[in-house]
N, C-alpha and C positions, 0 to 999 in steps of 0.2 A: 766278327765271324759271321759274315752273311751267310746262307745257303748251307750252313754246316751243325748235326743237331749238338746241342748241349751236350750231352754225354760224350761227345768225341770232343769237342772242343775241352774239356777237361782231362778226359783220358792225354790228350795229347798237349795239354797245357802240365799236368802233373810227367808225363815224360821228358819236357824240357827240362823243369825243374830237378830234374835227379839228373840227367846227362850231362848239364852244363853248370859250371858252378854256381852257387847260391850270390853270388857278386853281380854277375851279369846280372843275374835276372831281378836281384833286389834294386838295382841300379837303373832297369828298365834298358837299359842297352841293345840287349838281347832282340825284345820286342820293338822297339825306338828304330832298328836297323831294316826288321821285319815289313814296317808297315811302311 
């Protein structure tokens, strides 16, 4: 997360986690696609 502060970079990493199932994201898929 260049350029982006902390706090939002959580705010919006805890948003992922509740919108999208706990599979993706334990699985890294989610983020894996992302980057």
């Amino acid at each position: 997360f260049q350029g982006v502060p902390l706090g939002l970079a959580k705010r919006v990493g805890s948003r992922l986690k509740n919108s999208y199932p706990r599979e993706l994201v334990r699985d890294g898929k989610l983020f894996a696609g992302k980057v």
